[in-house]
TORKOL-4160 file (C-alpha; in steps of 0.2 Angstrom, whole numbers, padded with zeros to 4 digits, m for minus):
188
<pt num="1" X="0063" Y="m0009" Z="m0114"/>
<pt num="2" X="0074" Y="0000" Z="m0102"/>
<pt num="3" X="0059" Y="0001" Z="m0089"/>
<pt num="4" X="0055" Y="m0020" Z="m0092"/>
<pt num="5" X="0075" Y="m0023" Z="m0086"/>
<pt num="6" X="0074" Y="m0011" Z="m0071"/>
<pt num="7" X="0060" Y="m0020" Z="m0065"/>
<pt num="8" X="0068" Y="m0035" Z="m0068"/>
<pt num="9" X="0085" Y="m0027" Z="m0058"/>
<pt num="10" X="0074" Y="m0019" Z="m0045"/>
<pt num="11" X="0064" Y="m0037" Z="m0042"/>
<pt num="12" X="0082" Y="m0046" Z="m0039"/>
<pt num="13" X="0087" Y="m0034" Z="m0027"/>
<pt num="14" X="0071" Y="m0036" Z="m0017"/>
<pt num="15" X="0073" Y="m0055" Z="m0015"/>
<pt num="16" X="0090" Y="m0051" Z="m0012"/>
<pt num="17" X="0089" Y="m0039" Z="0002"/>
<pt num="18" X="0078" Y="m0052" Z="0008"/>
<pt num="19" X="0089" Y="m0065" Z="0006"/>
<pt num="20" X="0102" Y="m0054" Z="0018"/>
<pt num="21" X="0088" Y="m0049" Z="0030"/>
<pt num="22" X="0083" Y="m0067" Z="0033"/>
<pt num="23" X="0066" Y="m0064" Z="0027"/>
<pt num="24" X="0055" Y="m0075" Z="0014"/>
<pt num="25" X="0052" Y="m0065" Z="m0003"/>
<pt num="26" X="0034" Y="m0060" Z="m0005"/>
<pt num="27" X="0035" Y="m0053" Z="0014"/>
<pt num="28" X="0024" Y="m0039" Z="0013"/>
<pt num="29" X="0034" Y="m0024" Z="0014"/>
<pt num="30" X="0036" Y="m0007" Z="0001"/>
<pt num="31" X="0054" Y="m0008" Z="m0007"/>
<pt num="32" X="0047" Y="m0009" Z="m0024"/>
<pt num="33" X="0034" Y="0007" Z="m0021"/>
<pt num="34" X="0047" Y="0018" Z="m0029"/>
<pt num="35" X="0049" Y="0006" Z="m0044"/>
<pt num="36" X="0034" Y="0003" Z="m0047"/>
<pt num="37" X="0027" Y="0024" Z="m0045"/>
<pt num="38" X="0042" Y="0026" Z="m0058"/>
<pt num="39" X="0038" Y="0013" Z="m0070"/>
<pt num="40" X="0019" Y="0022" Z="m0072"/>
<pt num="41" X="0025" Y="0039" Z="m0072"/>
<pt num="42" X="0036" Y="0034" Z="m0087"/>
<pt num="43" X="0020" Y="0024" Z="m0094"/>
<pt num="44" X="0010" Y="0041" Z="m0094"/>
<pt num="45" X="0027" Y="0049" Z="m0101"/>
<pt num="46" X="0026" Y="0061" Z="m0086"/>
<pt num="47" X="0039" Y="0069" Z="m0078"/>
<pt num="48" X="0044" Y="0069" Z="m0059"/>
<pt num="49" X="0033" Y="0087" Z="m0059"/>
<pt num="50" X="0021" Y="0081" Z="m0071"/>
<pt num="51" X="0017" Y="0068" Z="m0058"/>
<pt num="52" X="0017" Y="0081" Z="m0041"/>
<pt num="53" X="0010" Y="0092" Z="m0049"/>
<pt num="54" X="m0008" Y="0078" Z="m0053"/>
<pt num="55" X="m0003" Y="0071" Z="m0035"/>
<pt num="56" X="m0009" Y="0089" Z="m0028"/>
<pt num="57" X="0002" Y="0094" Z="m0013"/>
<pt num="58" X="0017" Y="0085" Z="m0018"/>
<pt num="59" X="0033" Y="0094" Z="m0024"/>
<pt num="60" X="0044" Y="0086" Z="m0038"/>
<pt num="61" X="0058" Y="0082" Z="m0026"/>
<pt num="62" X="0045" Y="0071" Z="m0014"/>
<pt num="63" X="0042" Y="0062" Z="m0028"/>
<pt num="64" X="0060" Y="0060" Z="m0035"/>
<pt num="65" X="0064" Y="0053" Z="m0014"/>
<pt num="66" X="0050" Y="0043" Z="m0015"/>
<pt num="67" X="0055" Y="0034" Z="m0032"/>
<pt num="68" X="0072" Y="0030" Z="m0026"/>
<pt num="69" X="0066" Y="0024" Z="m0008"/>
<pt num="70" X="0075" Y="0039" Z="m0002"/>
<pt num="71" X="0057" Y="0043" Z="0008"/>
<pt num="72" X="0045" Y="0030" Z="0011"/>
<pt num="73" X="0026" Y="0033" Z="0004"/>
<pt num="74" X="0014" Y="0041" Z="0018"/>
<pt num="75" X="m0004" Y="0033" Z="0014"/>
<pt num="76" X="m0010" Y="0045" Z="0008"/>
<pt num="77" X="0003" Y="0045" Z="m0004"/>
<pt num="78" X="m0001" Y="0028" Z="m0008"/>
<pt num="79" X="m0020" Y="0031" Z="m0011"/>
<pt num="80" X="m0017" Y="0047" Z="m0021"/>
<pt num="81" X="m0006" Y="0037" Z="m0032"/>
<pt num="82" X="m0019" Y="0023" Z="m0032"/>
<pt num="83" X="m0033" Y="0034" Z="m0037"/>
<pt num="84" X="m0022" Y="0043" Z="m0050"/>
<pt num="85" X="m0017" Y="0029" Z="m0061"/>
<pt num="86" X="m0031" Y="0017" Z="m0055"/>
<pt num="87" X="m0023" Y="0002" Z="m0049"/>
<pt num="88" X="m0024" Y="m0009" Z="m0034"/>
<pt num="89" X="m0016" Y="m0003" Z="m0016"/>
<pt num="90" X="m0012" Y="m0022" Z="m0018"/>
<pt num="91" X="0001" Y="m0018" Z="m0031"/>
<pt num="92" X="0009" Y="m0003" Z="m0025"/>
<pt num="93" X="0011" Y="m0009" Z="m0008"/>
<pt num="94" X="0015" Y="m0029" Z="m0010"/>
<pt num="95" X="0034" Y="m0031" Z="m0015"/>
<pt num="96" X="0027" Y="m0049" Z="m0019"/>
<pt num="97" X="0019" Y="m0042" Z="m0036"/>
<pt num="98" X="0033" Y="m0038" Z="m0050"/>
<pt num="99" X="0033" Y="m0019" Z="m0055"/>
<pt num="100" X="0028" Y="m0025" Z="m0074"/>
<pt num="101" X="0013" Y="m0032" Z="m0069"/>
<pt num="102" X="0003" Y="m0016" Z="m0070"/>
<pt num="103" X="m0012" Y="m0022" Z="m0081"/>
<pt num="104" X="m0016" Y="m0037" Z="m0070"/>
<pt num="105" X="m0016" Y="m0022" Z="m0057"/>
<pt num="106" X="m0029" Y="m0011" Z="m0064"/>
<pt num="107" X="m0046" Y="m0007" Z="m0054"/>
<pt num="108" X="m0060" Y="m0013" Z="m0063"/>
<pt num="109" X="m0071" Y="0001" Z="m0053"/>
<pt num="110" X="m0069" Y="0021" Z="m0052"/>
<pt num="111" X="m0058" Y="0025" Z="m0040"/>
<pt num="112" X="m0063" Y="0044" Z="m0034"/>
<pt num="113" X="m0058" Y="0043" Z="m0015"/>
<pt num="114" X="m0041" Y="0055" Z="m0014"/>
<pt num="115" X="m0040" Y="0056" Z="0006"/>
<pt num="116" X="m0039" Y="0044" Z="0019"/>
<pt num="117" X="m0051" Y="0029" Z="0022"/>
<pt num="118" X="m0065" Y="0034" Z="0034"/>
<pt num="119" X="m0072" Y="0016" Z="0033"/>
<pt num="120" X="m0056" Y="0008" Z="0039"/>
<pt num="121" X="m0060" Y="0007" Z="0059"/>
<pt num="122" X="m0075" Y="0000" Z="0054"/>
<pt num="123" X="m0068" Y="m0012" Z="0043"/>
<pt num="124" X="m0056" Y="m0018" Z="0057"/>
<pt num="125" X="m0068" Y="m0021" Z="0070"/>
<pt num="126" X="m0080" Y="m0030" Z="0057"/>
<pt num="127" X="m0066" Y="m0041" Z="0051"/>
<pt num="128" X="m0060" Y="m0043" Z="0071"/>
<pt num="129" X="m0075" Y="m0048" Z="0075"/>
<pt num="130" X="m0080" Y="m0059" Z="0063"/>
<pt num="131" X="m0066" Y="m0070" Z="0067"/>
<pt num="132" X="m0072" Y="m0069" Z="0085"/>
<pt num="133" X="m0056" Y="m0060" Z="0091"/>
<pt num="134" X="m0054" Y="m0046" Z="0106"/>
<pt num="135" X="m0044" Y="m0031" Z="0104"/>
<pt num="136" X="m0030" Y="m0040" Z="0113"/>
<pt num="137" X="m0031" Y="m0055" Z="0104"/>
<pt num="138" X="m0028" Y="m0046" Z="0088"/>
<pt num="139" X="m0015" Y="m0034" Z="0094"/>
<pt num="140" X="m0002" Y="m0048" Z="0100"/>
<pt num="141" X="m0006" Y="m0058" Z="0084"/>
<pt num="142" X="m0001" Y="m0040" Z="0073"/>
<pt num="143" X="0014" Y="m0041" Z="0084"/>
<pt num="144" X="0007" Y="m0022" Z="0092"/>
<pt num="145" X="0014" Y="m0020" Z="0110"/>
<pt num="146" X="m0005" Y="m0014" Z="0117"/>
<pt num="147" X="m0024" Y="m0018" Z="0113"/>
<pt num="148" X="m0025" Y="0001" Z="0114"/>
<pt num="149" X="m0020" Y="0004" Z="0097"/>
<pt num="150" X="m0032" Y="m0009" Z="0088"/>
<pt num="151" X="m0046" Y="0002" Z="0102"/>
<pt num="152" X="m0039" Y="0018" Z="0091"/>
<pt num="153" X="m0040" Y="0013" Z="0073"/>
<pt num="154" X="m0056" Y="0007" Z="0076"/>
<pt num="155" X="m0063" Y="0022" Z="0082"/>
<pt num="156" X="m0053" Y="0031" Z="0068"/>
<pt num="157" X="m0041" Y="0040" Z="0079"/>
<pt num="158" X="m0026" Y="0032" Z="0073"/>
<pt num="159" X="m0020" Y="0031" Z="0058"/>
<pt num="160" X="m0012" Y="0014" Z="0052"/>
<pt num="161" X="0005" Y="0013" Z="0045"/>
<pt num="162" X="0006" Y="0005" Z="0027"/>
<pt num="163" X="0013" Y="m0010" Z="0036"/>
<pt num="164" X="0000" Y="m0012" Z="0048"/>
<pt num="165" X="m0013" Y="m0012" Z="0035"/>
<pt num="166" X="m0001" Y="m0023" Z="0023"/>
<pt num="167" X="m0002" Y="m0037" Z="0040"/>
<pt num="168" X="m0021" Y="m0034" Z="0044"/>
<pt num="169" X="m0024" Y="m0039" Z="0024"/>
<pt num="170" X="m0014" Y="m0055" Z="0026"/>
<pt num="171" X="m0021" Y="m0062" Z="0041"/>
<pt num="172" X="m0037" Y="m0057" Z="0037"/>
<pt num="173" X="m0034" Y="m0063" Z="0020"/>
<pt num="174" X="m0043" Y="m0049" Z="0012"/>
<pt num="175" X="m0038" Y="m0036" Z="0002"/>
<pt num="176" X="m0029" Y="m0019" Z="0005"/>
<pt num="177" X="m0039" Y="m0012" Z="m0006"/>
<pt num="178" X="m0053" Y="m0019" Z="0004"/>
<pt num="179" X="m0047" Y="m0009" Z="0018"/>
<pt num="180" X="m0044" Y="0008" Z="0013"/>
<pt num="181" X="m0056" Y="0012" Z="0001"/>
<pt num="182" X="m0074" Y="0019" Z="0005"/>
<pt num="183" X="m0082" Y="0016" Z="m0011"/>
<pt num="184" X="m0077" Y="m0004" Z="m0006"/>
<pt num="185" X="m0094" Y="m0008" Z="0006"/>
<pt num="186" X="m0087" Y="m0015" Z="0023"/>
<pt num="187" X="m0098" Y="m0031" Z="0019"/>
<pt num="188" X="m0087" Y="m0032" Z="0004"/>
């Protein structure tokens, strides 16, 4: 009960820090990550260290900062949490999906991949240019101050920020989950 009214409290404040910042709710962006790594932590009846300590690499208070948006979630971070509980990046990532909508978030395929995407720059420049864009096309419509960038995630020497890969979903309009899972074939 009290984990259905903090998502409903924590899904008002979102639209209203959006509200304030003059942005449009559903805006990709990650305040509800903490929420949402909290509300299936308490789901699984785990505490903070239960949860760091099947995270691997994490200590208890990472996870306490990261639940209270004290920290923001590294990506792997993301995916690790992803893989654990088995739910879409989609979900954990999108503010635009309510925190209790969990079971509509679930994977319907095994999800084993616990490090970063190696597929992702291959993903990118397939999607790129499928939709017939260059480098620098793509980079100014991401809002990135150089083509050089889109040149280094392609080739996997960069990695993307969770927003970066939140924008490439949405104007690409595929999934996160496409994007940074390998088991996910770039054909899709």
């Amino acid at each position: 009960m009290h984990s259905s009214i903090n998502a409903a409290i924590a899904y008002i404040i979102v639209q209203r820090i959006c509200a304030v910042m003059g942005s449009h709710f559903g805006e990709p962006m990650t305040l509800l990550f903490g929420a949402k790594l909290r509300h299936l932590r308490r789901n699984c009846h785990w505490t903070q260290r239960d949860l760091a300590n099947r995270l691997e690499d994490v200590g208890r208070a990472h996870v306490g900062n990261v639940e209270t948006n004290s920290r923001p979630p590294s990506l792997l971070f993301v995916l690790r949490t992803a893989s654990l509980f088995q739910v879409r990046t989609d979900y954990l990532m999108h503010d635009a999906i309510p925190v209790d909508r969990v079971a509509a978030s679930s994977v319907t395929y095994p999800i084993t991949q616990v490090t970063l995407p190696t597929l992702f720059g291959s993903k990118l420049r397939h999607l790129r240019q499928q939709h017939h864009l260059s480098q620098t096309e793509l980079a100014q419509l991401l809002g990135l101050a150089a083509h050089a960038h889109i040149s280094l995630l392609e080739r996997g020497r960069h990695e993307p920020s969770i927003d970066l890969v939140i924008a490439i979903a949405e104007h690409f309009g595929v999934t996160t989950d496409y994007l940074l899972w390998d088991e996910i074939a770039i054909d899709g």
